[in-house]
N, C-alpha and C positions, 0 to 999 in steps of 0.2 A: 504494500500500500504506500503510494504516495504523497506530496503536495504537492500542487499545483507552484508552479513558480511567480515571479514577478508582477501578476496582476492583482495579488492581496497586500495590503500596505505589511511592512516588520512587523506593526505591534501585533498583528493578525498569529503570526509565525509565533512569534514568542509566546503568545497564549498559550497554544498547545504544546508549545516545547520545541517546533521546529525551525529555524533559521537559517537565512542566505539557499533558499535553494533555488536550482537549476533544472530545469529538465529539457529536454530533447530529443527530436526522433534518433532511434537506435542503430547504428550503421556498422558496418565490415571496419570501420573509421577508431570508431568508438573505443575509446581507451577505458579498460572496466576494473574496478578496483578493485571490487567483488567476484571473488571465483564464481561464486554462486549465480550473479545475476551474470554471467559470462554462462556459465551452463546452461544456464535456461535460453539466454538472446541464441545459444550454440543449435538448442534441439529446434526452437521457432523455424530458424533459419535452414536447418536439415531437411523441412517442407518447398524451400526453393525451387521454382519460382510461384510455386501457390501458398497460400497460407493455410495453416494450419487449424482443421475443424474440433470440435468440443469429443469427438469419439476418439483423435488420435491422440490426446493426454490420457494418461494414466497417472495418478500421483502413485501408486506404486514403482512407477518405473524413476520415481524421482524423491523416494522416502529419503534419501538423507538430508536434504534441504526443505522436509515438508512443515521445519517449525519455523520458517524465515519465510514459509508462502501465504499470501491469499490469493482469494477464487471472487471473483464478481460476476452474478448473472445478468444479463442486461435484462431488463423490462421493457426501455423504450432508453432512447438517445439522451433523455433527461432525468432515468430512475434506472437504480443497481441498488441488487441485494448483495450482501458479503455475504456470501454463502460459507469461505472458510476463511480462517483469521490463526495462524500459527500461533504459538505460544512466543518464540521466540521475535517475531514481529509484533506482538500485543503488548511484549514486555518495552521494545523501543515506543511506542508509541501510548504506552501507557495505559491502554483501552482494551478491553476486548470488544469487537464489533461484528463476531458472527452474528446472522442473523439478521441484521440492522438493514433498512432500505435508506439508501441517499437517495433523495432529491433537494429540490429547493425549501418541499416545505420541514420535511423532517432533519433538515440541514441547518434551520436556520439559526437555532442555539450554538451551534460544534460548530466553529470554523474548521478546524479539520476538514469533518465533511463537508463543508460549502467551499472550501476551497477545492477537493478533492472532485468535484461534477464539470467544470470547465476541462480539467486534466483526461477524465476518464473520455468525455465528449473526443477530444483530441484522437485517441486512440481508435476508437468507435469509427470516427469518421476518416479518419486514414488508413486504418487497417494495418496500422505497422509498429513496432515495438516505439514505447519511450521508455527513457530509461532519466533519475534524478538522484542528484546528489545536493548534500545540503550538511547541516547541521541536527544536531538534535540533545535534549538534553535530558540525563537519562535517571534513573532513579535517586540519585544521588547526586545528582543538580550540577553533574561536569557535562559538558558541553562537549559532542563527542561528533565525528565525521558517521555518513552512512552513504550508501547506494541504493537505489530499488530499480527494477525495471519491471515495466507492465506489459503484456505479449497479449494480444486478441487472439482468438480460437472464433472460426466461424461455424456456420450451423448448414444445412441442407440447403438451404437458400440465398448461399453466399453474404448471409446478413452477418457482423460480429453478434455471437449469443452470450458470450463468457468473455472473461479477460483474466487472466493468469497473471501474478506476480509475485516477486521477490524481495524483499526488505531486507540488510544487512547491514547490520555497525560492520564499520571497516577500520576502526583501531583499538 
């Protein structure tokens, strides 16, 4: 799970604990700090030149990174349900959010999630990995580096259904 970059003012970021982030589309390019979201940008791209549908993930085939993942089902271009929310990603982020739908309206308390639907929109409608690096501060109130990348999974209908992704402190 990520944050949305540059269109939410700092104090927004620091509310929830996250700051200075960056995100971008995912490329051959992409210098990745995280083995982890390097594995996952690795299997995405393994579906070259088509994108990868919600049958061919197996989170089996990917249990050693399955406590740094979440799963987003899409609803529509402006509503996702967390469907899974790792331990290890709940713990950077403070929250557990299985379960939870983002939109705008159940968004509007959590910045997190209101910042989080411009981002997810992004991927939706380009069909291609982003990937974000930023800050984030963590139980113990140091202020620590991370990475995430987000990878869409389309459906029978070439629509994104799902979106996959990765969270990882990286020091």
């Amino acid at each position: 799970m990520t944050i949305s970059s540059g269109k939410n003012n700092n104090k927004k970021h620091e509310e929830n604990g996250f700051v200075e982030i960056l995100n971008q589309k995912a490329t051959k390019e992409t210098f990745f700090q995280s083995q982890k979201a390097k594995r996952l940008y690795d299997w995405w791209c393994s579906f070259h030149p088509n994108c990868p549908t919600r049958d061919d993930f197996d989170i089996l085939h990917h249990i050693h990174d399955a406590g740094e993942f979440f799963l987003y089902k899409v609803i529509s271009r402006d509503e996702y349900e967390i469907r899974l929310n790792g331990e290890v990603a709940s713990d950077i982020i403070r929250k557990q959010y299985s379960g939870i739908t983002v939109s705008a309206e159940t968004a509007k308390d959590d910045p997190h999630l209101l910042s989080l639907i411009p981002y997810l929109q992004q991927i939706y409608d380009d069909k291609t990995p982003y990937i974000c690096t930023g800050k984030f501060r963590d139980r113990l109130d140091r202020l620590r580096r991370f990475q995430s990348i987000d990878c869409p999974l389309l459906g029978k209908d070439s629509n994104v259904v799902q979106i996959i992704g990765i969270l990882e402190a990286i020091d």
